[in-house]
PQR file with spaces between the fields and no chain letter, atoms N, CA, C, O and H, PARSE charges and radii, in Angstrom:
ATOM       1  N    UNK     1     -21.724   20.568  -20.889 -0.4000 1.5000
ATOM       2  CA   UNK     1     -21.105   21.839  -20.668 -0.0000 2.0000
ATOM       3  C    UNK     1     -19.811   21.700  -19.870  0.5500 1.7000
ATOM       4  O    UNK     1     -18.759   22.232  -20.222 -0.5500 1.4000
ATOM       5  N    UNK     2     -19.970   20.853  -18.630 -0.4000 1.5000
ATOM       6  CA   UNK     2     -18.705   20.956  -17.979 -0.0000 2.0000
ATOM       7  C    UNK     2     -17.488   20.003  -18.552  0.5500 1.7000
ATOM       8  O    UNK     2     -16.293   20.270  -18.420 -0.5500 1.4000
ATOM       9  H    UNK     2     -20.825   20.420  -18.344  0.4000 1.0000
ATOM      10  N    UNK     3     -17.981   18.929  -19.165 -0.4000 1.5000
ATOM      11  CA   UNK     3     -17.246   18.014  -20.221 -0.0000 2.0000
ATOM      12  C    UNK     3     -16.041   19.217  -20.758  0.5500 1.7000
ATOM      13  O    UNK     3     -14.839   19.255  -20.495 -0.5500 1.4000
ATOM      14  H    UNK     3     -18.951   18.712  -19.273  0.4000 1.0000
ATOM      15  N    UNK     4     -17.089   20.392  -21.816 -0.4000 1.5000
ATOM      16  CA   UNK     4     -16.357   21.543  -22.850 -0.0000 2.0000
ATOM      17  C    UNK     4     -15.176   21.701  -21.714  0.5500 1.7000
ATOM      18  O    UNK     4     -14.017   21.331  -21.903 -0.5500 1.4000
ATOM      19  H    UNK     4     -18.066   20.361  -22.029  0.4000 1.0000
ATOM      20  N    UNK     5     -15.481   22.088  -20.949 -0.4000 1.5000
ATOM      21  CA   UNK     5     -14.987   22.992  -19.971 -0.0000 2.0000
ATOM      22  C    UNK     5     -13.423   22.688  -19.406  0.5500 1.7000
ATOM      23  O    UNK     5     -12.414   23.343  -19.144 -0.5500 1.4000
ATOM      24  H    UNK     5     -16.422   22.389  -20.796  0.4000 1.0000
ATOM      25  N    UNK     6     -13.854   21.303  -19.384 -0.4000 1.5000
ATOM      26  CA   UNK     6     -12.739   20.531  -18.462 -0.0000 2.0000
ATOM      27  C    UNK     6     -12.021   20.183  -19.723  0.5500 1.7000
ATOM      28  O    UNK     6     -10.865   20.466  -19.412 -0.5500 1.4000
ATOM      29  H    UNK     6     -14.674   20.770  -19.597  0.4000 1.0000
ATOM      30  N    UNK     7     -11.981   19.751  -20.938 -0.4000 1.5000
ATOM      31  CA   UNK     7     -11.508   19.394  -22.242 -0.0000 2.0000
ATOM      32  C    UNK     7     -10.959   20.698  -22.555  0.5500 1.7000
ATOM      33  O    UNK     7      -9.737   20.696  -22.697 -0.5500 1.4000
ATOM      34  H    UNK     7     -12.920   19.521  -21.191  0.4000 1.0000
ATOM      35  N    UNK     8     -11.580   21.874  -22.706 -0.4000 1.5000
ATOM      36  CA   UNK     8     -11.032   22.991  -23.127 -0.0000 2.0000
ATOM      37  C    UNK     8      -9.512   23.366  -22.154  0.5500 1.7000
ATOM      38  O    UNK     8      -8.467   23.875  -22.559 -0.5500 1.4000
ATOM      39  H    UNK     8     -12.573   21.875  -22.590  0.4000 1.0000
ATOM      40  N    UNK     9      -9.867   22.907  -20.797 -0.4000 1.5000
ATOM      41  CA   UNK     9      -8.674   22.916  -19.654 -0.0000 2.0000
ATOM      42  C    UNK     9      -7.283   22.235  -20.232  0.5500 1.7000
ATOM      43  O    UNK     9      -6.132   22.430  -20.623 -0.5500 1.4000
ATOM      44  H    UNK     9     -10.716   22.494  -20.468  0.4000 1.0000
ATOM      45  N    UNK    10      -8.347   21.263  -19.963 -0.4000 1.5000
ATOM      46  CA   UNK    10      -6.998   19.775  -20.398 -0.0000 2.0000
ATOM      47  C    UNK    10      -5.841   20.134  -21.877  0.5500 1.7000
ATOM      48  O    UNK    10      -4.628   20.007  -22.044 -0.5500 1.4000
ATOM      49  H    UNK    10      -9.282   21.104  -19.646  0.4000 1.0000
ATOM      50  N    UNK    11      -6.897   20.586  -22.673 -0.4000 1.5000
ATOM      51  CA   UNK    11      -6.073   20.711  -23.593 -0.0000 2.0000
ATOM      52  C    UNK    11      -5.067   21.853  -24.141  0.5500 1.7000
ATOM      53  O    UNK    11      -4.141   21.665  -24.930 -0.5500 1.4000
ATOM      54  H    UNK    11      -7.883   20.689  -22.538  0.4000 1.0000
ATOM      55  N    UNK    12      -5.490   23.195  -23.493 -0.4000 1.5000
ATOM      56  CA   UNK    12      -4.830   24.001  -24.113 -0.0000 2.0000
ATOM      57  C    UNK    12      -4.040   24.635  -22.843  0.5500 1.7000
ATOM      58  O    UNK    12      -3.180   25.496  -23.027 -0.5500 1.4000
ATOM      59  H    UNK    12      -6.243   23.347  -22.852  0.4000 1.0000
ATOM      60  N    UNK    13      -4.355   24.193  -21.618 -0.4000 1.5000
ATOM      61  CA   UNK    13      -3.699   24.822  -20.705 -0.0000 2.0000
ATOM      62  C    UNK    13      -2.967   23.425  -19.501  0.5500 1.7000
ATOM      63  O    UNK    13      -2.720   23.568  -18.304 -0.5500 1.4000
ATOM      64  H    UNK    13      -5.054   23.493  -21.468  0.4000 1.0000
ATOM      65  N    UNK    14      -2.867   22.750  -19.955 -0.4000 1.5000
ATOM      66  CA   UNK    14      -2.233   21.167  -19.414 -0.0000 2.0000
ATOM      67  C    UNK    14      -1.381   21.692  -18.720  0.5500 1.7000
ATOM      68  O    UNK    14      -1.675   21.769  -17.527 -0.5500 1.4000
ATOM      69  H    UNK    14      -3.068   22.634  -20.928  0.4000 1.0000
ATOM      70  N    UNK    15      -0.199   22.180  -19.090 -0.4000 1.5000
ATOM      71  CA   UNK    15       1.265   22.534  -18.204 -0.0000 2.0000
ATOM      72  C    UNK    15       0.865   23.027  -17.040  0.5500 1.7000
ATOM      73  O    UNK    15       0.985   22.486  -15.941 -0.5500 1.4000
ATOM      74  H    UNK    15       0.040   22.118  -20.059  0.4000 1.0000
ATOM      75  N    UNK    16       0.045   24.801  -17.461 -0.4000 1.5000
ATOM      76  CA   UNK    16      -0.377   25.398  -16.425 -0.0000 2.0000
ATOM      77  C    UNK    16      -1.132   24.393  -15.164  0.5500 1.7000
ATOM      78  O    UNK    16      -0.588   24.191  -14.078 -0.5500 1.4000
ATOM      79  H    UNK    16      -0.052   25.241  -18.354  0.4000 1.0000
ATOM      80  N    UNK    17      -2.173   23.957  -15.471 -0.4000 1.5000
ATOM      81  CA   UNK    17      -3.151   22.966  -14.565 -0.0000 2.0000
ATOM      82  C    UNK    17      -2.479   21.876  -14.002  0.5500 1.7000
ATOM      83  O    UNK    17      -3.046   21.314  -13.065 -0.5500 1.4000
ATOM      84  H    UNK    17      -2.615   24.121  -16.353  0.4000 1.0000
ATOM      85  N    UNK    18      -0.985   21.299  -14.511 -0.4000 1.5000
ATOM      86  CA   UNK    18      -0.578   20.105  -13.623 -0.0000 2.0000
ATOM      87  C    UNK    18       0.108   20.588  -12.644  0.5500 1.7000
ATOM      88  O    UNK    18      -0.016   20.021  -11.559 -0.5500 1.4000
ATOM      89  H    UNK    18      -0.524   21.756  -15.272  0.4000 1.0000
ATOM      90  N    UNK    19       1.160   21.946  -12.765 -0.4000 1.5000
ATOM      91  CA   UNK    19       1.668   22.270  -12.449 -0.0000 2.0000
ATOM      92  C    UNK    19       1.052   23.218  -11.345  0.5500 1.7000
ATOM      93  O    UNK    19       1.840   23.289  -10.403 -0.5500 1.4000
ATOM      94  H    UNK    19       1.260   22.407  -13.647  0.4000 1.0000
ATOM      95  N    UNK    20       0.232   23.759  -11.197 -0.4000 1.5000
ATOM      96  CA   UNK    20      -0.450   24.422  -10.043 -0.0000 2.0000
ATOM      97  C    UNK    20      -1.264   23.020   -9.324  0.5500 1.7000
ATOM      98  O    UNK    20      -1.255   22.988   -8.094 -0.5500 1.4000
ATOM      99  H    UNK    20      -0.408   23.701  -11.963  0.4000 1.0000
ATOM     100  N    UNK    21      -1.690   22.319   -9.780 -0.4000 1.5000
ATOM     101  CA   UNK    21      -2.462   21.230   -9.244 -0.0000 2.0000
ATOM     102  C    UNK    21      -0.733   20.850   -7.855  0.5500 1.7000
ATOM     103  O    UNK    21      -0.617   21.107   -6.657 -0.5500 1.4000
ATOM     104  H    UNK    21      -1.697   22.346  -10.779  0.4000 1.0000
ATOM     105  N    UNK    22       0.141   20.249   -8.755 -0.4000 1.5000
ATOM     106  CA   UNK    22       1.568   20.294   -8.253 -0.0000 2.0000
ATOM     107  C    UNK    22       1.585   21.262   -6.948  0.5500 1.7000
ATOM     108  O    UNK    22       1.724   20.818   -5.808 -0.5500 1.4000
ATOM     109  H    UNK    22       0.047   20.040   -9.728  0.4000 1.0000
ATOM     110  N    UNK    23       1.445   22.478   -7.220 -0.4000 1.5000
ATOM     111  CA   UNK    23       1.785   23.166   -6.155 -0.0000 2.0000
ATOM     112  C    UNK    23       1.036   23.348   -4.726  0.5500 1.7000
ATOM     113  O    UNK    23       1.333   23.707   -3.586 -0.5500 1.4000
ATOM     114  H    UNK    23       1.331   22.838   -8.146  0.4000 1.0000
ATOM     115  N    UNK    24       0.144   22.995   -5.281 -0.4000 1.5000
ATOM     116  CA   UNK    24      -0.965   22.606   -4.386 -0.0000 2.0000
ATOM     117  C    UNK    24      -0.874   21.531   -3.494  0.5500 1.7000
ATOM     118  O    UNK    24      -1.013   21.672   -2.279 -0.5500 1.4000
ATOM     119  H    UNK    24      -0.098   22.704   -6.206  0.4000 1.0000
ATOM     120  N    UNK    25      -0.716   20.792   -3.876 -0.4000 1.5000
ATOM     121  CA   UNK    25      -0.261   19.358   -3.320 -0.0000 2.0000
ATOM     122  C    UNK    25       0.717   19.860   -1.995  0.5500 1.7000
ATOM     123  O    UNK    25       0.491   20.046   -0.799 -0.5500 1.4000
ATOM     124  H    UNK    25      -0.602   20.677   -4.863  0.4000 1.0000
ATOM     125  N    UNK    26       2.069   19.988   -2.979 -0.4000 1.5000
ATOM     126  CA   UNK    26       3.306   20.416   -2.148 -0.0000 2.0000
ATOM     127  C    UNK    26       2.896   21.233   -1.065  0.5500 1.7000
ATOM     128  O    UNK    26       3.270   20.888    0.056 -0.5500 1.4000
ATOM     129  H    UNK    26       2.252   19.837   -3.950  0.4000 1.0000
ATOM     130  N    UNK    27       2.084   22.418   -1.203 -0.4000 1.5000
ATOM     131  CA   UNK    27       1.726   23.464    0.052 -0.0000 2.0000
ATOM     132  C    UNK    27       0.908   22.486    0.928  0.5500 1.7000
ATOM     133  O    UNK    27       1.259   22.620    2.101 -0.5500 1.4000
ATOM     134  H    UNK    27       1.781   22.699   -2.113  0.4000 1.0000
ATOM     135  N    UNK    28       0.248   21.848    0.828 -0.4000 1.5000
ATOM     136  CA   UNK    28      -0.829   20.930    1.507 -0.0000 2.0000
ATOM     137  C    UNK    28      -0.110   20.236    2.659  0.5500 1.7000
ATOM     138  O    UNK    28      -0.296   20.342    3.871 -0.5500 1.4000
ATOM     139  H    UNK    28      -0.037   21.739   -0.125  0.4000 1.0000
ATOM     140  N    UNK    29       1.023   19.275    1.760 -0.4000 1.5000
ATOM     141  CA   UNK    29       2.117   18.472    2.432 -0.0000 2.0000
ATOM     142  C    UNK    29       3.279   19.205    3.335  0.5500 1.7000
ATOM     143  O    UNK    29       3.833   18.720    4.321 -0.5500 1.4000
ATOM     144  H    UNK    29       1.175   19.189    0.775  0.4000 1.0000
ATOM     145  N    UNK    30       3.488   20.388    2.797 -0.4000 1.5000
ATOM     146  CA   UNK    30       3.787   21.685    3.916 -0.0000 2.0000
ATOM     147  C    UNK    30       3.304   21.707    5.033  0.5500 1.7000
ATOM     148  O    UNK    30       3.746   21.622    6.179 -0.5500 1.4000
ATOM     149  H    UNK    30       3.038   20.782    1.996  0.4000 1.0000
ATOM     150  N    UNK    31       2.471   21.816    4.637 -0.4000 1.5000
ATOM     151  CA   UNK    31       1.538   22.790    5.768 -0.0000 2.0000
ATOM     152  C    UNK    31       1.296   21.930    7.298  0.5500 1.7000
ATOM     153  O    UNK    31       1.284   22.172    8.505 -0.5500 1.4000
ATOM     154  H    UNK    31       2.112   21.886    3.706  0.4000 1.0000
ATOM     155  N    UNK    32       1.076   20.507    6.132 -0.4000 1.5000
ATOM     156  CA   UNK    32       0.846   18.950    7.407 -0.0000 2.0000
ATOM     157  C    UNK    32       1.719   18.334    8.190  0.5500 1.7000
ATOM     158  O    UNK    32       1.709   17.946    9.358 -0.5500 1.4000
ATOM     159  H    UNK    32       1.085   20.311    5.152  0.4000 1.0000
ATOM     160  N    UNK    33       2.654   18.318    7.107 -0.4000 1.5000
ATOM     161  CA   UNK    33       3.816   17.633    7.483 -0.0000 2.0000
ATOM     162  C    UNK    33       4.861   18.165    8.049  0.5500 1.7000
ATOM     163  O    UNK    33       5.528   17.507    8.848 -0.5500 1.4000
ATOM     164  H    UNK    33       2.662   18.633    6.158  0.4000 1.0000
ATOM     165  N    UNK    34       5.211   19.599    7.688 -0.4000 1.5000
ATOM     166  CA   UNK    34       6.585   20.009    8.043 -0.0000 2.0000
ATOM     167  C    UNK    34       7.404   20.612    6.441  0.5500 1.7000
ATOM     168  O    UNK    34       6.993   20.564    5.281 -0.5500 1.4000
ATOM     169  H    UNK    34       4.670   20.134    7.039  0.4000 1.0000
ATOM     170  N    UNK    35       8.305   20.992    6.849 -0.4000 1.5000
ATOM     171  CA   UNK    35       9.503   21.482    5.696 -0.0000 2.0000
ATOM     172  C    UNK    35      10.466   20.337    5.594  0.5500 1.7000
ATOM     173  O    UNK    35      11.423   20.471    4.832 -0.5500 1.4000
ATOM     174  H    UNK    35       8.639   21.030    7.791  0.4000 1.0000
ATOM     175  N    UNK    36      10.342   19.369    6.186 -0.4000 1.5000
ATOM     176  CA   UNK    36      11.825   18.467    6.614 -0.0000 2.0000
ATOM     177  C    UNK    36      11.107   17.184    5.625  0.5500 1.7000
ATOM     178  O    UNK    36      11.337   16.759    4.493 -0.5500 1.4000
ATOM     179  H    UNK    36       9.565   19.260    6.806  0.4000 1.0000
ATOM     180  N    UNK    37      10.233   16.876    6.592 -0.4000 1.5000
ATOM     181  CA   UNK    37       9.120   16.056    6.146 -0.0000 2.0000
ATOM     182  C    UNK    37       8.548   15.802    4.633  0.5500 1.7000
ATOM     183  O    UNK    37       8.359   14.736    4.047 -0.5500 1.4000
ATOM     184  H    UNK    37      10.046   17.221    7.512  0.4000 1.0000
ATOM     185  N    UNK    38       8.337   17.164    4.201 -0.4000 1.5000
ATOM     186  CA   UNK    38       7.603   17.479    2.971 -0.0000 2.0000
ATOM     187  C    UNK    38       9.046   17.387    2.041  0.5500 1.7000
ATOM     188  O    UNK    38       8.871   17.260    0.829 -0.5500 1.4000
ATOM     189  H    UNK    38       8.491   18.030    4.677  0.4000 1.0000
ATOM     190  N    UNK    39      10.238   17.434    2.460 -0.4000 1.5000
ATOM     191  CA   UNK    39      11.539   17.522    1.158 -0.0000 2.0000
ATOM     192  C    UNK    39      11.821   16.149    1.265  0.5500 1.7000
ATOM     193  O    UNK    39      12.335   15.605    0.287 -0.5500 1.4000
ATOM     194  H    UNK    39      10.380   17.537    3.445  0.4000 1.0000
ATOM     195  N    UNK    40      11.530   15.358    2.474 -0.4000 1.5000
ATOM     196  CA   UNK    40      11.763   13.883    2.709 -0.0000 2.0000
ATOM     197  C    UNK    40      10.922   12.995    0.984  0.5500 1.7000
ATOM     198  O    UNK    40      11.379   12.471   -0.031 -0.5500 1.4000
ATOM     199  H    UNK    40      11.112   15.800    3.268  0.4000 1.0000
ATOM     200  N    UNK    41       9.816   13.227    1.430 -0.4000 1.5000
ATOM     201  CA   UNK    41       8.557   12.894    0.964 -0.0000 2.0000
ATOM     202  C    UNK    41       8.968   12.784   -0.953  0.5500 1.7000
ATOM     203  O    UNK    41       8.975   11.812   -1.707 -0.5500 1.4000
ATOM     204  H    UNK    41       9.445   13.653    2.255  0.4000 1.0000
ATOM     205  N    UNK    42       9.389   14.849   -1.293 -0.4000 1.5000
ATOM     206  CA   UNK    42       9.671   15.041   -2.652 -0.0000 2.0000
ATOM     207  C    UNK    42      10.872   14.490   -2.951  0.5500 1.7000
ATOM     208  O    UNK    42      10.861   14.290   -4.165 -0.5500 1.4000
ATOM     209  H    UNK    42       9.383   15.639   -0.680  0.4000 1.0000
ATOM     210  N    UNK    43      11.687   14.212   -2.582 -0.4000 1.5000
ATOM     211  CA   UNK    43      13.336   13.103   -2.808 -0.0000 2.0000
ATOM     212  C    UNK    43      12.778   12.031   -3.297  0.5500 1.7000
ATOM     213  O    UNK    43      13.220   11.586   -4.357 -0.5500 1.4000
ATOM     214  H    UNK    43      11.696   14.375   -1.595  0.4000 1.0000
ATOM     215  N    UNK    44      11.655   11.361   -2.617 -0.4000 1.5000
ATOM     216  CA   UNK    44      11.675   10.008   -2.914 -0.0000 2.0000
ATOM     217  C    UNK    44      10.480    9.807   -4.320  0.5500 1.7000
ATOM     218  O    UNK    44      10.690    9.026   -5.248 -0.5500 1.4000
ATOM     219  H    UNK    44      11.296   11.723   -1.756  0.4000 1.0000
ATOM     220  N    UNK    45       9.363   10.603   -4.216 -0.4000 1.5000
ATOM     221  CA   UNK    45       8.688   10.739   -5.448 -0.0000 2.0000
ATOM     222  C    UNK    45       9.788   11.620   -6.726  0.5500 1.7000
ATOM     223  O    UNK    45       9.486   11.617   -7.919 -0.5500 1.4000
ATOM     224  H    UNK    45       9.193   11.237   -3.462  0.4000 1.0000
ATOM     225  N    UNK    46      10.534   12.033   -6.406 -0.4000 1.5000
ATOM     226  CA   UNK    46      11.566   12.542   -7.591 -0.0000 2.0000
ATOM     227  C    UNK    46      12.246   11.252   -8.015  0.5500 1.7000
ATOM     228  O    UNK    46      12.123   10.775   -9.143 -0.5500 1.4000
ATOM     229  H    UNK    46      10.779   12.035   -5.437  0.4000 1.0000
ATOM     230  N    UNK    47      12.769   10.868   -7.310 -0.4000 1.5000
ATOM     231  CA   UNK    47      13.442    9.200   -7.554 -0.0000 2.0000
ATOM     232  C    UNK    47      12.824    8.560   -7.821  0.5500 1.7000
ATOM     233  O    UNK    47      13.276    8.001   -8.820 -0.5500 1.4000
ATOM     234  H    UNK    47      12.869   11.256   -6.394  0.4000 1.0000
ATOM     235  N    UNK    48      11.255    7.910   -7.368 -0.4000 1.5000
ATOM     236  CA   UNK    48      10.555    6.978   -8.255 -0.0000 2.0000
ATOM     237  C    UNK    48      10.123    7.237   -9.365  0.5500 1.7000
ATOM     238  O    UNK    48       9.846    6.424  -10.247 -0.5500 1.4000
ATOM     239  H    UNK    48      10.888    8.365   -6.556  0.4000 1.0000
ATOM     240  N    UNK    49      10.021    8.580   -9.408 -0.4000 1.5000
ATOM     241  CA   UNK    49       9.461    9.051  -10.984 -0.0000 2.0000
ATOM     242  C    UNK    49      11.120    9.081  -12.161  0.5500 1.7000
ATOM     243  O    UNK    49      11.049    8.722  -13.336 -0.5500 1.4000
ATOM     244  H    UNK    49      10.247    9.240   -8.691  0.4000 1.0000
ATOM     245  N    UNK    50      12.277    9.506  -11.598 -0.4000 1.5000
ATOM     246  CA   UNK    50      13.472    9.174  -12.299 -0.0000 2.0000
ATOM     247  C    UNK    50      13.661    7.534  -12.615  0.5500 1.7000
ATOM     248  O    UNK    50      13.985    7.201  -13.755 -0.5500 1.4000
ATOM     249  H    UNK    50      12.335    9.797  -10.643  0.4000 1.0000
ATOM     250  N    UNK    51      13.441    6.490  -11.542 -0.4000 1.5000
ATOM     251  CA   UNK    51      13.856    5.212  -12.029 -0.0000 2.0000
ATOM     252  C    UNK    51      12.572    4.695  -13.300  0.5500 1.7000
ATOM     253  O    UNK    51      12.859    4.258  -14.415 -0.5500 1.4000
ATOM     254  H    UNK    51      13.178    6.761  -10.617  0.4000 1.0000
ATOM     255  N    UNK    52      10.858    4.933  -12.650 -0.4000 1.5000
ATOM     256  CA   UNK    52       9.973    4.845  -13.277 -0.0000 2.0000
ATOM     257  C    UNK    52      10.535    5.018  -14.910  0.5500 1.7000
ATOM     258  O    UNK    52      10.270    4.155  -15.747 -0.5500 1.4000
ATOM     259  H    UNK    52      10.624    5.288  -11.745  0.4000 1.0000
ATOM     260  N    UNK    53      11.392    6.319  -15.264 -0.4000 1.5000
ATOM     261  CA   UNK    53      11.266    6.742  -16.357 -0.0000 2.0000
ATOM     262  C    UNK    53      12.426    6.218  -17.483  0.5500 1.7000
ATOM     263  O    UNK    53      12.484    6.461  -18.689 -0.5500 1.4000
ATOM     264  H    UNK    53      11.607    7.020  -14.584  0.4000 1.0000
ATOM     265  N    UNK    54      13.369    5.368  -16.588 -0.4000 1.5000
ATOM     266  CA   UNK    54      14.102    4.789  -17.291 -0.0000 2.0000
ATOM     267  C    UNK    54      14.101    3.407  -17.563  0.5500 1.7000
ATOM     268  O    UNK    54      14.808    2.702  -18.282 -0.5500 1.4000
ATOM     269  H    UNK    54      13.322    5.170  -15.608  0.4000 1.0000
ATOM     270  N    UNK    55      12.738    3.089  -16.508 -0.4000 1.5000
ATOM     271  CA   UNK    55      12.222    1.769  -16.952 -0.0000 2.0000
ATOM     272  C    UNK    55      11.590    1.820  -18.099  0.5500 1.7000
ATOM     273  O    UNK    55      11.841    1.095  -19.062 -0.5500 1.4000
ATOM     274  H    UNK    55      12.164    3.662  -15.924  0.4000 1.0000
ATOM     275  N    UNK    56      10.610    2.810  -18.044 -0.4000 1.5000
ATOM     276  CA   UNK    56      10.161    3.109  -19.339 -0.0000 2.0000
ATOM     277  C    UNK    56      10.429    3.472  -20.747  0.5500 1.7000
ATOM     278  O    UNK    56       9.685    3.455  -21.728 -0.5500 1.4000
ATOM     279  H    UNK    56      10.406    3.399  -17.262  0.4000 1.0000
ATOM     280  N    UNK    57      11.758    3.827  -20.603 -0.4000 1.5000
ATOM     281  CA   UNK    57      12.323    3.707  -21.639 -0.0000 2.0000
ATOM     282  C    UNK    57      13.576    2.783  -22.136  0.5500 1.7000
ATOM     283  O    UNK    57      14.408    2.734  -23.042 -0.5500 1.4000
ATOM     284  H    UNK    57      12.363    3.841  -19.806  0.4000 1.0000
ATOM     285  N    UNK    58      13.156    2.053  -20.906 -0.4000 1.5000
ATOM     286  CA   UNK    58      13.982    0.729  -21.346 -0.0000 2.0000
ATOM     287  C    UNK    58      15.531    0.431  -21.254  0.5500 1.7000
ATOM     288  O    UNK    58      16.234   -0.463  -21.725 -0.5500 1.4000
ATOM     289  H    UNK    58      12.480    2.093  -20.170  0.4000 1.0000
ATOM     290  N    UNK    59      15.812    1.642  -20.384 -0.4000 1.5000
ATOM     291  CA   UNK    59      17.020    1.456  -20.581 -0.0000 2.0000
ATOM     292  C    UNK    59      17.550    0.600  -18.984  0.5500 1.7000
ATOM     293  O    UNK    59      16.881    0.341  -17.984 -0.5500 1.4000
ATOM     294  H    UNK    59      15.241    2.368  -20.001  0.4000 1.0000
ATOM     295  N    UNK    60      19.230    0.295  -19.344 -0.4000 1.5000
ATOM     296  CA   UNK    60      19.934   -0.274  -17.973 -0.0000 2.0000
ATOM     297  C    UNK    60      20.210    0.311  -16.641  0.5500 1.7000
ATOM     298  O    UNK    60      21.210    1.019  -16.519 -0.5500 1.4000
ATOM     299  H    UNK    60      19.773    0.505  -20.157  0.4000 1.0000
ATOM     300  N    UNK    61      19.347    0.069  -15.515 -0.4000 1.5000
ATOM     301  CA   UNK    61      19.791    1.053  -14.627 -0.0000 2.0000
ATOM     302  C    UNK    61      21.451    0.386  -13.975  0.5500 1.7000
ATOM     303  O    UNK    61      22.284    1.133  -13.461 -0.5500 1.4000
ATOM     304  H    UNK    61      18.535   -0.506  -15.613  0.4000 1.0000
ATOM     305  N    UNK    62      21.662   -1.210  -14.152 -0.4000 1.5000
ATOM     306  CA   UNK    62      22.908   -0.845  -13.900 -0.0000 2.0000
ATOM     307  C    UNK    62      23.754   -0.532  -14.528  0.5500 1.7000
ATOM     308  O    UNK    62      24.807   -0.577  -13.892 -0.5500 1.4000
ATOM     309  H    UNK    62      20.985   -1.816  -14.569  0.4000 1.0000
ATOM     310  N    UNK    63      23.932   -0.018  -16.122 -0.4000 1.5000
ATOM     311  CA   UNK    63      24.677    0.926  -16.443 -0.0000 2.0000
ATOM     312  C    UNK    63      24.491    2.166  -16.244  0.5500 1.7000
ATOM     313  O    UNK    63      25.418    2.847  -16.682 -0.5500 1.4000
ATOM     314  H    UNK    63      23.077    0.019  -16.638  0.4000 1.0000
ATOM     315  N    UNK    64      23.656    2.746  -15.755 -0.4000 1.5000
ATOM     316  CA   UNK    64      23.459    3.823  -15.220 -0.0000 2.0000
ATOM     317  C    UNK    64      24.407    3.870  -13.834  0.5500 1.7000
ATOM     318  O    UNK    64      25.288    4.726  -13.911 -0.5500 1.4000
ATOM     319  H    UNK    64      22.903    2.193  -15.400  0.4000 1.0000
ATOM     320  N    UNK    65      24.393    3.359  -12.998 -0.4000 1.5000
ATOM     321  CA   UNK    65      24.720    2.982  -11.918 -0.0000 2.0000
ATOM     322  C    UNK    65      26.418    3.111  -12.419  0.5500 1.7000
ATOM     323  O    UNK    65      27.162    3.834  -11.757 -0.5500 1.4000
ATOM     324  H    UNK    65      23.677    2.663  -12.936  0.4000 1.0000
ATOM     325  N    UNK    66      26.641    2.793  -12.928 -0.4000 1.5000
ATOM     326  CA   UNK    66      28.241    2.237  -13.475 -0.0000 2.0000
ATOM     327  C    UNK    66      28.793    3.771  -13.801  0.5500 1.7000
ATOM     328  O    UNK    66      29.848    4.309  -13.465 -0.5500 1.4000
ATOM     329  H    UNK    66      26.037    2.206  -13.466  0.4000 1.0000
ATOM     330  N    UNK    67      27.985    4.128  -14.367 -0.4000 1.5000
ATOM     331  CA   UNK    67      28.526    5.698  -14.508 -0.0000 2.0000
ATOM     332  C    UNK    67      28.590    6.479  -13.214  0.5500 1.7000
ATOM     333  O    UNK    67      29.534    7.164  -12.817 -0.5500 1.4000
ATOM     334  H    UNK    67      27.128    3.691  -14.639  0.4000 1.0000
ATOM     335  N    UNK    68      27.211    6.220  -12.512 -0.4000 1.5000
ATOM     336  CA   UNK    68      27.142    7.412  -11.343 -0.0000 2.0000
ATOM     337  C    UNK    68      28.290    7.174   -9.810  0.5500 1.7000
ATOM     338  O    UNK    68      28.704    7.899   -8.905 -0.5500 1.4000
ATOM     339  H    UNK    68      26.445    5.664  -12.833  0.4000 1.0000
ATOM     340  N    UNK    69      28.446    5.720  -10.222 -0.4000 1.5000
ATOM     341  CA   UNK    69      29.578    5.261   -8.725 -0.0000 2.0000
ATOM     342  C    UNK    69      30.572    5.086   -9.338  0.5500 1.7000
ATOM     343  O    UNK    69      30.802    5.154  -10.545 -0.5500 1.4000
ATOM     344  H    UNK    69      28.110    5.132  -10.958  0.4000 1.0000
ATOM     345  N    UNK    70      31.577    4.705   -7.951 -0.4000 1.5000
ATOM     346  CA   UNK    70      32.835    4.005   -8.467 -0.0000 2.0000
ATOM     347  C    UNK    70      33.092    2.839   -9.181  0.5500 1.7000
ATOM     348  O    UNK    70      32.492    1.852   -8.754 -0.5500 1.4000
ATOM     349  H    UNK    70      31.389    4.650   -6.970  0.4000 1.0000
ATOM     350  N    UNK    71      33.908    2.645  -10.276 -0.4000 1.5000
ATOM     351  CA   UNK    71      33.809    0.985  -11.100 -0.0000 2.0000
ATOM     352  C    UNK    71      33.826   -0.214   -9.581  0.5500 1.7000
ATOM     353  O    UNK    71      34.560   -0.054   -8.606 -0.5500 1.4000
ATOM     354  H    UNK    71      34.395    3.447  -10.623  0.4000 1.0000
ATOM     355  N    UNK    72      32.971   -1.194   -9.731 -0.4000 1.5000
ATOM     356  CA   UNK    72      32.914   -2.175   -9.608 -0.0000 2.0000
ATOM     357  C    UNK    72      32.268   -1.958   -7.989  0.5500 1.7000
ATOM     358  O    UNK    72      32.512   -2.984   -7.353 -0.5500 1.4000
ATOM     359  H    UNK    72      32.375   -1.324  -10.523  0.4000 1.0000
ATOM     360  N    UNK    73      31.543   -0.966   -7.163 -0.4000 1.5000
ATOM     361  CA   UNK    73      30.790   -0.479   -6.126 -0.0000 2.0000
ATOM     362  C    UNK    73      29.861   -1.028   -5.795  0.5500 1.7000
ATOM     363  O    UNK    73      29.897   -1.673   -4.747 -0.5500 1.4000
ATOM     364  H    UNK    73      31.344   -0.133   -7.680  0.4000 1.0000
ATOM     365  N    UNK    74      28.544   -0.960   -6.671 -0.4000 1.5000
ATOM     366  CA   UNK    74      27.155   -2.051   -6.510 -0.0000 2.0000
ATOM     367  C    UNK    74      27.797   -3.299   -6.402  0.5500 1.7000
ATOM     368  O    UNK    74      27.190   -4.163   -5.770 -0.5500 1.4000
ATOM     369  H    UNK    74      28.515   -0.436   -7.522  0.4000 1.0000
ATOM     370  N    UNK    75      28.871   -3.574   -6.873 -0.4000 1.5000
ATOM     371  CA   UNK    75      28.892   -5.377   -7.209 -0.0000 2.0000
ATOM     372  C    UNK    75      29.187   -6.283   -6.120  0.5500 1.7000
ATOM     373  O    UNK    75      29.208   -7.498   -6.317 -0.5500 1.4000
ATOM     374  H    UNK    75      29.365   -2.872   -7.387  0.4000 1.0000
């Protein structure tokens, strides 16, 4: 029964459920940490999940890099 339940979740309402799960989190880390603290915290999981995702798709982060700075900066 709770299998249905949690499958019926997962599947038709995914966005909704990660995304409040999400918010949840964030208020938690609020609440503990601070406002300073808690934007510290989301910068850096925003960035590991941005580099994560261009590893994953394989692409160059130092051409990435090449675009976002001045020519010849990292080097």
């Amino acid at each position: 029964m709770w299998k249905d339940i949690v499958d019926d979740i997962w599947t038709n309402y995914r966005g909704r459920f990660l995304c409040s799960l999400a918010g949840l989190v964030i208020s938690s880390l609020f609440l503990i940490l601070g406002f300073w603290a808690t934007l510290f915290v989301l910068l850096f999981v925003g960035g590991g999940f941005f580099i994560g995702y261009k590893i994953d798709r394989k692409e160059d982060l130092v051409e990435w890099l090449d675009r976002l700075l001045p020519p010849g900066y990292h080097r």
